[in-house]
C-alpha positions as CSV (number, residue, x, y, z in Angstrom):
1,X,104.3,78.7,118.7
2,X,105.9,80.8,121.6
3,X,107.5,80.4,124.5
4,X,105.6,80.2,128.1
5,X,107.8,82.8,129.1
6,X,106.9,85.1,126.0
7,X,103.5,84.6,127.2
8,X,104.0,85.8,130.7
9,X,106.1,88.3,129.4
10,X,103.0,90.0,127.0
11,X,100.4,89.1,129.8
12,X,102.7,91.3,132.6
13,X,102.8,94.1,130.0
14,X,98.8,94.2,128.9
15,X,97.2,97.6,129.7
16,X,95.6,98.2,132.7
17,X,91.7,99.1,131.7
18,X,88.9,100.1,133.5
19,X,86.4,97.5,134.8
20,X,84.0,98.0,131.7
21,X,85.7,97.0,129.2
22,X,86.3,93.4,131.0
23,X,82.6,93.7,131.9
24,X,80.9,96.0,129.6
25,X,78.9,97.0,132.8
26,X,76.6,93.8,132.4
27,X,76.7,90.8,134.8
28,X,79.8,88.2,133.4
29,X,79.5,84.3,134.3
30,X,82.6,83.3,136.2
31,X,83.6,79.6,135.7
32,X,85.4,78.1,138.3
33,X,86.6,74.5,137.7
34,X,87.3,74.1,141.8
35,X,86.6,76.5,144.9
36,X,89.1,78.8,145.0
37,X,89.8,79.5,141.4
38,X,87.1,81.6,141.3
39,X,88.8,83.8,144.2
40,X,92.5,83.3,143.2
41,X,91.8,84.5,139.4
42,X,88.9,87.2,139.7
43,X,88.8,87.9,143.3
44,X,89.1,91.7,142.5
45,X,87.1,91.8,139.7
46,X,84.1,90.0,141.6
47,X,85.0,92.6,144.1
48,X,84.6,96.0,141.8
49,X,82.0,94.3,140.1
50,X,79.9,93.8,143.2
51,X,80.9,97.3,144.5
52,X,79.6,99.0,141.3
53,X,76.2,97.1,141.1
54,X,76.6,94.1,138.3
55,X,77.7,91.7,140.8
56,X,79.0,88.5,138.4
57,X,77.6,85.2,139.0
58,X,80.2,82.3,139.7
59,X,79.3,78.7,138.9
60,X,82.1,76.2,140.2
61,X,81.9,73.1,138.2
62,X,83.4,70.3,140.3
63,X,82.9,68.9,143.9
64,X,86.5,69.2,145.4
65,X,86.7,66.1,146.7
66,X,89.8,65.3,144.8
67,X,91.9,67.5,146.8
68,X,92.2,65.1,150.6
69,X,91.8,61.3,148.6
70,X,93.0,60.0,152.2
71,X,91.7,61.6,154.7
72,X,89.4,59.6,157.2
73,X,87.9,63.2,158.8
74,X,87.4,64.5,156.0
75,X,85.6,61.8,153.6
76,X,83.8,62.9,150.2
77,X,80.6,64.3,151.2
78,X,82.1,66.1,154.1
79,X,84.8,67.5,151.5
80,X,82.5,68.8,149.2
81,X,80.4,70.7,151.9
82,X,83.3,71.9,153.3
83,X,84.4,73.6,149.9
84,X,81.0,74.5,149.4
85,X,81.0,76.5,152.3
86,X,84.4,77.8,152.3
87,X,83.6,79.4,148.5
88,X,80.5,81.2,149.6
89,X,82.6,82.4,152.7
90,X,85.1,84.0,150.3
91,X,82.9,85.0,147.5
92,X,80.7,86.8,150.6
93,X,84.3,88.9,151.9
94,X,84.2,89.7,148.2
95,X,80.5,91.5,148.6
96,X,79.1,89.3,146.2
97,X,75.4,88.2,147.3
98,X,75.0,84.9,148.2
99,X,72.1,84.2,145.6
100,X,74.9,84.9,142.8
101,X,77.1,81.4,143.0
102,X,75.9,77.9,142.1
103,X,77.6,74.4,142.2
104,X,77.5,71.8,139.2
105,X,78.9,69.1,141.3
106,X,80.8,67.8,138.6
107,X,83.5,65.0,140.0
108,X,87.0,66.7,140.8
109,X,89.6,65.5,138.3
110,X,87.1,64.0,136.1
111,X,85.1,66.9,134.6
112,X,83.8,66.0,130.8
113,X,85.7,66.8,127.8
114,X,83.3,65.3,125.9
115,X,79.9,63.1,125.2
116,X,76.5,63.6,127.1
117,X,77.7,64.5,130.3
118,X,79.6,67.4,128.4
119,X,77.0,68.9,126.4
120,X,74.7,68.3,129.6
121,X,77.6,70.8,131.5
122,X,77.2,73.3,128.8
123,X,73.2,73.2,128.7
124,X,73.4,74.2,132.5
125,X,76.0,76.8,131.9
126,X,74.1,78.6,129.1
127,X,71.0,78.0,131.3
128,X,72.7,80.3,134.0
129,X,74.2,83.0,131.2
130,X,70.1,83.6,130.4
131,X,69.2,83.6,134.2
132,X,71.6,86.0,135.1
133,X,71.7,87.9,132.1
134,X,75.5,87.5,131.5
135,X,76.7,89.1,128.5
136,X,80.2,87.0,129.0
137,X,81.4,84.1,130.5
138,X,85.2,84.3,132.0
139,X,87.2,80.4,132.0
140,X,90.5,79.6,132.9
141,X,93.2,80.4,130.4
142,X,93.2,77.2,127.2
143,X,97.1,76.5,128.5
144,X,96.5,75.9,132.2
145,X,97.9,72.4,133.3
146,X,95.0,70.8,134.6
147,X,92.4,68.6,133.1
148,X,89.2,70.4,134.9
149,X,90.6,73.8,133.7
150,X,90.9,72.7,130.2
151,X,87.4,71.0,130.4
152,X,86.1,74.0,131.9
153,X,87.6,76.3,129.0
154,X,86.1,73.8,126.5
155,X,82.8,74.1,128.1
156,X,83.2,77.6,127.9
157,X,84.1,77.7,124.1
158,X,81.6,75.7,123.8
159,X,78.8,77.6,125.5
160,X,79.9,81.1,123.1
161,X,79.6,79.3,120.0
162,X,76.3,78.5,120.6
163,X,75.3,82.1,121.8
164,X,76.5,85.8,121.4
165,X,78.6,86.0,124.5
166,X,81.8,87.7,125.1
167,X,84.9,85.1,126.2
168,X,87.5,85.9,128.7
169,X,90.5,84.0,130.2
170,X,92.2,84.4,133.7
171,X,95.3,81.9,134.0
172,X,95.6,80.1,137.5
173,X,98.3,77.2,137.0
174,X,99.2,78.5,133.5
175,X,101.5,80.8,135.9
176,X,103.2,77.7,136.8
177,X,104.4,76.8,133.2
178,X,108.1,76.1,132.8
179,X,109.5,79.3,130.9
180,X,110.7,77.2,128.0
181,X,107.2,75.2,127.5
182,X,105.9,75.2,124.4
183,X,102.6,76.4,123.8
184,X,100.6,77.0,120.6
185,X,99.1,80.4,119.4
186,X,100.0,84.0,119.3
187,X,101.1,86.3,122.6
188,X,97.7,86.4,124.1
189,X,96.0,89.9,123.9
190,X,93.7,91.3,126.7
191,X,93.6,93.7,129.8
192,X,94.5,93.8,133.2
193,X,92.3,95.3,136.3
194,X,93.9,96.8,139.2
195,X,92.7,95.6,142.1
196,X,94.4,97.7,144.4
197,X,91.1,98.7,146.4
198,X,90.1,95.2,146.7
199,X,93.5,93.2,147.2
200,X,93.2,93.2,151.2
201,X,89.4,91.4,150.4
202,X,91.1,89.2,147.8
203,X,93.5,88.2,150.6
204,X,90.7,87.9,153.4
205,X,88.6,85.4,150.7
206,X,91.9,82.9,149.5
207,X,92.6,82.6,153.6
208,X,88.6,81.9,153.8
209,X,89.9,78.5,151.6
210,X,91.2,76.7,154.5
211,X,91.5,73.3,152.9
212,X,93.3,74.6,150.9
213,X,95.1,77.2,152.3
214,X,95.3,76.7,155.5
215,X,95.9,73.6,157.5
216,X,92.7,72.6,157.9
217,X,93.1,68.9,156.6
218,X,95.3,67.4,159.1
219,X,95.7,63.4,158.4
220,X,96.1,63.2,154.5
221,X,100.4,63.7,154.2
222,X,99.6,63.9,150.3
223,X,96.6,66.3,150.4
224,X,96.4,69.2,148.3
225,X,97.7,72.5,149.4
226,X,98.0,75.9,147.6
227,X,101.7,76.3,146.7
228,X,103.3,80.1,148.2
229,X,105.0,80.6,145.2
230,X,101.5,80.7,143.0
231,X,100.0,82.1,145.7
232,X,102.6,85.1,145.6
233,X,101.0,85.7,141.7
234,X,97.7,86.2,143.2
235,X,99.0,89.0,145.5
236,X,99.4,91.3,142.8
237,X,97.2,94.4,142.9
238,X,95.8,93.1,139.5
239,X,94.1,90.9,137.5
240,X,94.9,89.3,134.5
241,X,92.1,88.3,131.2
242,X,92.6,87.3,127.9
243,X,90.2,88.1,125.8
244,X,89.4,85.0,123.5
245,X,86.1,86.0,121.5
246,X,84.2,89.2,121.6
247,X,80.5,88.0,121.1
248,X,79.8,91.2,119.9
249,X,78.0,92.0,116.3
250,X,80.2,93.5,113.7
C-alpha cells in the first residue's frame, strides 16, 4: 500500500521520454470513459501523434448524458449529440482526422463492470484495436474515483489479456485523491510526454468542451462542470502514462 500522495509524488518525477516509447510509432487505442477525458488526459499525445503520422484512434465509451440530469434545454438525446460534437471539435483542433474517433454509447454512470453487456464492450473494443491496427490501448489510471473510469480500465485489462497489446494509464480524477488515501500497489512506473508544442491546441480542444467547460448548460444549478483546480493539472506542458502491461514477447 502507499499513499496517494507518494503516488503523485513518483508520477511528477517519471522521465520525460520521447513519443515512441508511449507509442512504439504504431497507432495506440485511446479509451475515453466520457468526452473530454480523451482531451484532458492525452490531448498532447493525440497531438504529436497526429503531427508525426500514427494518428491514435479514440473510442469514448459512454453517452454523457449524466452530466445536465435536469436540464429542460438540454434533454438526453440532445446531450449526447452535443458531446458528440463537442469531442470531434476538440479531437479535430488536436489534428486528429475525423475518421479516427468512434462512440460506444454506453449509459453515463452506468458503464458495465461485468456480464454480457461487459464482454459485449470489450468485443467492440478489440474489434477497433484490429481495425486500426493499434498495438496498445491507453485507459484511465485503476485508482481514478469514478465508476466509468474504473469500468473502462477493466475493459481495458480485459481487452490485453485476451490479445498481445501494450497497456497504458493516464489518471484524470485520480489527481483529485486526498493525499492521505490509501491505495493498493507499488509507486506506479511509466513516462511522461512533453507537450510543450501542443499545450496551446490542448487548451483550444478542453475550451472546445463547452458543456463542460464552459457555460453552455444554463438551467441545471447542479450540472456538471470541470473543476479549475483539476483543470490547472491539465495545463502542464506534459502528459502523464503508467505503463501497466507491455504486450510485448519476451
Amino acid at each position: 500500500m502507499i499513499s496517494a500522495a507518494q503516488a503523485f509524488e513518483a508520477m511528477m518525477a517519471l522521465p520525460i521520454m520521447p513519443l515512441d516509447a508511449i507509442t512504439d510509432g504504431k497507432p495506440t487505442l485511446i479509451l475515453a470513459p466520457h468526452a473530454d477525458d480523451e482531451t484532458l488526459g492525452c490531448g498532447g499525445l493525440i497531438a504529436a501523434a497526429s503531427a508525426a503520422g500514427h494518428p491514435p484512434f479514440v473510442l469514448i465509451l459512454t453517452d454523457g448524458t449524466g452530466s445536465h440530469p435536469n436540464s429542460q434545454a438540454y434533454p438526453p438525446l440532445r446531450l449526447k449529440q452535443v458531446r458528440e460534437q463537442e469531442a470531434r471539435a476538440a479531437v479535430g483542433i488536436l489534428g486528429l482526422p475525423g475518421d479516427r474517433i468512434g462512440f460506444l454509447g454506453l449509459r453515463d454512470a452506468a458503464a458495465p463492470m461485468e456480464g454480457d453487456a461487459f464482454d459485449a464492450a470489450v468485443d467492440a473494443i478489440l474489434a477497433v484495436t484490429e481495425q486500426v491496427g493499434a498495438a496498445s490501448i491507453l485507459s484511465p489510471w485503476q485508482h481514478d474515483p469514478h465508476c466509468d473510469h474504473l469500468a473502462a480500465h477493466h475493459m481495458a485489462c480485459s481487452a490485453v489479456a485476451r490479445r498481445r497489446l501494450r497497456h497504458l494509464a493516464y489518471p484524470i480524477w485520480g489527481w483529485t485523491l486526498a493525499p492521505e488515501t490509501r491505495l493498493a500497489g507499488l509507486p506506479p512506473g511509466g513516462m511522461r510526454l512533453d507537450i510543450t508544442d501542443h499545450l496551446a491546441a490542448k487548451r483550444r480542444a478542453t475550451a472546445a468542451h463547452a458543456s463542460q467547460y464552459g457555460g453552455l448548460i444554463q438551467d441545471d444549478a447542479d450540472g456538471f462542470r470541470l473543476p479549475s483546480d483539476l483543470l490547472e493539472v491539465f495545463s502542464r506542458p506534459y502528459e502523464t502514462f503508467l505503463v501497466l502491461h507491455e504486450g510485448r514477447t519476451p
